[in-house]
C-alpha positions in Angstrom: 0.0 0.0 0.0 1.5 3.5 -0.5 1.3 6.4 1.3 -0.9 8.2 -0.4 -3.7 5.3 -0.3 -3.5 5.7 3.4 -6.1 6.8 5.8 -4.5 9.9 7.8 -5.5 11.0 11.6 -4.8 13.7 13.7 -4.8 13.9 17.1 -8.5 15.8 18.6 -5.7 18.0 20.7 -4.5 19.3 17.9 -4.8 23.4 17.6 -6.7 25.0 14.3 -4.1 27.6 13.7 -1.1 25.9 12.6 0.2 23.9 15.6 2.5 21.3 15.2 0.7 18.0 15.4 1.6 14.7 13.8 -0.8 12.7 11.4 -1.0 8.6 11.9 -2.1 5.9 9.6 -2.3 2.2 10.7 -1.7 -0.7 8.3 -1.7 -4.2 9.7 2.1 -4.1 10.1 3.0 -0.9 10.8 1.8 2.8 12.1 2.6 5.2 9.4 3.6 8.7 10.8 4.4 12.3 9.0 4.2 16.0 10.0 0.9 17.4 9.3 2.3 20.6 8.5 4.3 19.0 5.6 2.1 15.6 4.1 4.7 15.6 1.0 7.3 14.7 3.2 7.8 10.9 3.1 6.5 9.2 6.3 7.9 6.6 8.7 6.6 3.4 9.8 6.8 2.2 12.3 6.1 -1.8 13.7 2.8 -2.1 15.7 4.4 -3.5 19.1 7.0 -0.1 18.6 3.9 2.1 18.4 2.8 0.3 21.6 6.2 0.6 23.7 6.2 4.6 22.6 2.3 4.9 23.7 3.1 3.7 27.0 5.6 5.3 27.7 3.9 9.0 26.9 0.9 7.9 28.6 3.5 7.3 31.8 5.5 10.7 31.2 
């Protein structure tokens, strides 16, 4: 699947007026992430039990 066939979210925190926020896309493999301040940028993947690890570790910060 490429990257533009994905299906993007952004976070509900995320500001109207330009903030910086990050965009995800998950795939059976991986969680595809890119700046949503610049979607032609080429996105990185990461595996789903990464994604997990990093999740936890915010939600614990």
């Amino acid at each position: 699947m490429s990257t533009t066939e994905l299906v993007w979210f952004k976070s509900s925190y995320s500001g109207t007026q330009g903030d910086n926020c990050i965009e995800v896309a998950v795939t059976e493999q991986a969680v595809h992430v890119r700046d949503s301040k610049d979607s032609m940028r080429t996105p990185f993947a990461v595996g789903r039990d990464g994604w997990l690890r990093f999740l936890h570790f915010v939600a614990e910060a």
